[in-house]
Residue frames as qw, qx, qy, qz and C-alpha x, y, z in Angstrom:
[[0.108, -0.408, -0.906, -0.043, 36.56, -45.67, -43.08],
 [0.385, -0.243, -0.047, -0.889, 33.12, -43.39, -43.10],
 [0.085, -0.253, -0.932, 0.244, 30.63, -43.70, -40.71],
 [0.174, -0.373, -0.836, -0.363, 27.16, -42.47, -39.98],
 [0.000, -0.076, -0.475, 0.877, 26.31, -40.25, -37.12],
 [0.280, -0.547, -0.459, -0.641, 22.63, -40.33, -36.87],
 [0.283, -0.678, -0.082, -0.674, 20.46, -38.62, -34.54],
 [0.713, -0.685, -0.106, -0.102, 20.66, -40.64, -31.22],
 [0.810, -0.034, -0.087, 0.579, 24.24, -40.56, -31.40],
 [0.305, 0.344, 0.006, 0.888, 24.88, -37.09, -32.10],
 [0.508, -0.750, -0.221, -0.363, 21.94, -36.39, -29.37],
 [0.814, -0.519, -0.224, 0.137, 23.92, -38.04, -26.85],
 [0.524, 0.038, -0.098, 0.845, 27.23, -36.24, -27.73],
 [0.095, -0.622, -0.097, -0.771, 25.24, -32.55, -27.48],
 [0.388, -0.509, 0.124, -0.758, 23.26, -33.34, -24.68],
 [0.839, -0.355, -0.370, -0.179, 23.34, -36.43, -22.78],
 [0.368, 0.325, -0.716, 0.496, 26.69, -35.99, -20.29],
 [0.407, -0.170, 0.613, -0.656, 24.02, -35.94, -17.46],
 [0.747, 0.094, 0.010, -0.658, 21.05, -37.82, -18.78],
 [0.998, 0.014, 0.025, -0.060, 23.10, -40.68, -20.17],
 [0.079, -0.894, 0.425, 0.120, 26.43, -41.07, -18.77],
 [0.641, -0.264, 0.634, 0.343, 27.60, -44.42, -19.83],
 [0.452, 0.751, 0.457, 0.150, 26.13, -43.93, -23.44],
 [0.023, -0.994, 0.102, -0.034, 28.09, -40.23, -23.03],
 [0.334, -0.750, 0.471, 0.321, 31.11, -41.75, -22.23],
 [0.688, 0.334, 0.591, 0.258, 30.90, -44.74, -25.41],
 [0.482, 0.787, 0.256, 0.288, 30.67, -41.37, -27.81],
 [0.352, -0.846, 0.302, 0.263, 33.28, -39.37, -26.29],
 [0.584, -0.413, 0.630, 0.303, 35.63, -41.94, -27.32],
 [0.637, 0.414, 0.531, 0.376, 34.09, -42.30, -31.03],
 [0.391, 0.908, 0.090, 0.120, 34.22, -38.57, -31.62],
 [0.336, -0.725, 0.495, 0.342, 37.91, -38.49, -30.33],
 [0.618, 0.032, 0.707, 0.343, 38.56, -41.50, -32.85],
 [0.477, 0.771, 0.405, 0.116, 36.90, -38.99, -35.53],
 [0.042, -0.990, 0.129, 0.047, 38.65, -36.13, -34.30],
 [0.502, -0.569, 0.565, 0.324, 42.28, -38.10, -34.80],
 [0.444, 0.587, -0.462, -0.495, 41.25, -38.43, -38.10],
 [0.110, -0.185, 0.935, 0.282, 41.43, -42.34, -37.92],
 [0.292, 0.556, 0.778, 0.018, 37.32, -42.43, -38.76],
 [0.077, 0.096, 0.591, 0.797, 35.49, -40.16, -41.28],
 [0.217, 0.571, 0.652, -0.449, 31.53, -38.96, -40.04],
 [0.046, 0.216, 0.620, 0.753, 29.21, -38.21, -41.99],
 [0.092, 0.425, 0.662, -0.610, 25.99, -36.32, -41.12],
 [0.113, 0.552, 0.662, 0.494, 22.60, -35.99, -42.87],
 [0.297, -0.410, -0.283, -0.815, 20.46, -33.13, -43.62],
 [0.587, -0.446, -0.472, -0.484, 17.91, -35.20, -41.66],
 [0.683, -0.540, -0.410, 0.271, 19.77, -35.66, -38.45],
 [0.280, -0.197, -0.399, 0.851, 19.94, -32.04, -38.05],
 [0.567, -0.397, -0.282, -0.664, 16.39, -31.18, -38.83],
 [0.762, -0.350, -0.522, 0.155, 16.13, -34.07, -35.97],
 [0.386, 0.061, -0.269, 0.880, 18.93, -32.21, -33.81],
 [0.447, -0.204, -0.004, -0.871, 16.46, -28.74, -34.10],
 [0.612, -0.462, -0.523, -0.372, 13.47, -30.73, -33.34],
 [0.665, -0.236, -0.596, 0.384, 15.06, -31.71, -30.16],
 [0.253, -0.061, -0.349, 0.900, 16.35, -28.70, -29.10],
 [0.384, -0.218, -0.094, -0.892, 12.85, -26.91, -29.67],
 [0.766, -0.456, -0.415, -0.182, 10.95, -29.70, -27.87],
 [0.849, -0.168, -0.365, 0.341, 13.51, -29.17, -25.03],
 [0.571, -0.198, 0.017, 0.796, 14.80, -25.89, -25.29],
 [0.438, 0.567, 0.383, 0.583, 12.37, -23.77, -26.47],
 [0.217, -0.961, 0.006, 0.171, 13.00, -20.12, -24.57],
 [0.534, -0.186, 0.550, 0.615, 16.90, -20.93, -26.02],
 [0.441, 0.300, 0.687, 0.493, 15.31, -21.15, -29.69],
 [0.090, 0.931, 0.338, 0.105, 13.27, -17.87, -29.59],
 [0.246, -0.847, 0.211, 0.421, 16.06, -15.60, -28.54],
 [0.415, -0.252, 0.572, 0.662, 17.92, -17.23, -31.57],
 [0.343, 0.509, 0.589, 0.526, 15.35, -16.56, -34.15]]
């Protein structure tokens, strides 16, 4: 089976283990279930343009040393 990963999911697995820990602990458990191979993720183009956005509204002294 293929799912979806968009952006507030894959926000919360990057960066939410403080911010949102019950939400943090719900995606733990789906990216193990990905990572045992018994689900399939799929991730757009647009939820990592979304991803960047974040990190440069959030991070952005991080984002200059990388470019």
């Amino acid at each position: 089976m293929k799912i979806y990963l968009d952006t507030s999911v894959t926000n919360v697995w990057l960066f939410g283990r403080d911010k949102e820990a019950e939400r943090f602990e719900q995606t733990v458990r789906l990216f193990d279930t990905i990572n045992a191979g018994r689900l399939e993720a799929i991730v757009s183009l647009y939820t990592v343009q979304e991803v960047f956005a974040y990190c440069a509204d959030n991070f952005p002294t991080e984002l200059v040393a990388i470019a």
